[in-house]
C-alpha positions, 0 to 999 in steps of 0.5 A: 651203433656203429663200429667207430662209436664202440670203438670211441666207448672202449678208449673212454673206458681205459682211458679212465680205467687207467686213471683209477690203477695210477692213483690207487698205485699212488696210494700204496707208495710210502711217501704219498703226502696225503695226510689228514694227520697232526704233525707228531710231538715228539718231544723232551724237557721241562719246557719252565721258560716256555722255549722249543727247540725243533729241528726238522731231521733225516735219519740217513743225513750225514749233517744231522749225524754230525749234529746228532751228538751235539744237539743230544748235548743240548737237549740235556744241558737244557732239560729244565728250562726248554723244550726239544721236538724232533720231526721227520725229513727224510730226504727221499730223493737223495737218501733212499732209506731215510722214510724207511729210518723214519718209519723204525722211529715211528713204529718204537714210538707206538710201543714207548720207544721212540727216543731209543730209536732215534738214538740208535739209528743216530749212532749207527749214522754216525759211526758209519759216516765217520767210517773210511771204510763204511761199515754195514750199515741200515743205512747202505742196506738193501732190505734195512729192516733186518737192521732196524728188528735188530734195534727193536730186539735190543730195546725189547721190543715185540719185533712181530709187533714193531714189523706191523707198525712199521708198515702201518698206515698210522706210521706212514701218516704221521711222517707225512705230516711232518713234512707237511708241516715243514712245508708251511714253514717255507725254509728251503727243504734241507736237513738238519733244519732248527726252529727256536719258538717258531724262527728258523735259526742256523746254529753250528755244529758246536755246542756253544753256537746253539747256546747263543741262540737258545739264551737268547730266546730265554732272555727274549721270553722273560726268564733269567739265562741259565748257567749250563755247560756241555757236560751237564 
């Protein structure tokens, strides 16, 4: 064999050695959307008028901070009639920790906590965005996990457990299945996103205009429009 065919044998070989360091690089990164997952069910209410209220959601979405405390409004006043689910978004591109606010969610959900997280991570995002001077804050935070051990710490968690579960697999798996659900739906990839029994509606940012909408898809299914208020 001569020195060019050696030669042409060495080029095959990198070049497909380098193909298996690219993807096993791509496995690694927490984003990857591969996923053989379910979308998770994270969900509250009573669901008796067989009505579901999703939104799609950024934990470091300054929108769904804005939203948050409405759509806790309505998820209550709601309680017995509805159901409210909440899905993962994050918006990598433009907000760098949100996978990593998804992932806290998750890894308190393994451990029994996952609305107290996510009411924690809502606040602080509200707070903050609400700031002139933007408070310290996960979400301007270069290693956002000491912020969210705090969270875990104040919901009792097992913080050596809830750091393993962050980094799981598991966890990485189920936010990646949300956003392939979302993708399915083919809204354009904004947050917050809202679905009412599978239509993508655009409530605003008020309690009354989720209102018209909710009655609405109660009505539609047959059941009588309950009589609720913001403070119920």
């Amino acid at each position: 064999m001569d020195k060019r065919f050696w030669g042409i044998l060495i080029v095959i070989v990198l070049v497909f050695g380098g193909i298996f360091i690219v993807s096993n690089n791509n496995k690694n990164n927490s984003s990857d959307s591969t996923t053989t997952n379910t979308p998770t069910n994270h969900t509250s209410g009573q669901d008796k008028d067989k009505v579901t209220l999703l939104e799609y959601g950024d934990f470091e979405c300054p929108y769904c901070a804005e939203y948050y405390p409405i759509v806790a409004q309505v998820a209550t006043a709601y309680a017995p009639y509805i159901t409210f689910q909440f899905r993962n978004l994050p918006l990598t591109t433009i907000h760098p920790n949100a996978f990593a606010g998804a992932r806290a969610a998750e890894a308190a959900g393994l451990m029994g906590q996952y609305w107290q997280m996510h009411d924690l991570l809502y606040q602080q995002g509200e707070s903050y965005y609400a700031s002139n001077e933007k408070s310290a804050s996960w979400i301007s935070s270069a290693n956002p996990l000491t912020d969210f051990d705090q969270f875990a710490t104040q919901l009792g968690l097992n913080v050596t457990k809830f750091n393993t579960d962050y980094a799981s697999t598991q966890v990485n798996n189920n936010i990646n299945s949300d956003v392939a659900a979302f993708a399915k739906t083919g809204a354009q990839e904004a947050t917050p996103t809202f679905f009412l029994n599978g239509t993508q509606v655009q409530p605003a940012a008020s309690f009354a205009s989720f209102q018209t909408f909710i009655n609405a898809a109660i009505k539609k299914a047959g059941y009588p429009v309950p009589v609720v208020s913001a403070g119920s």
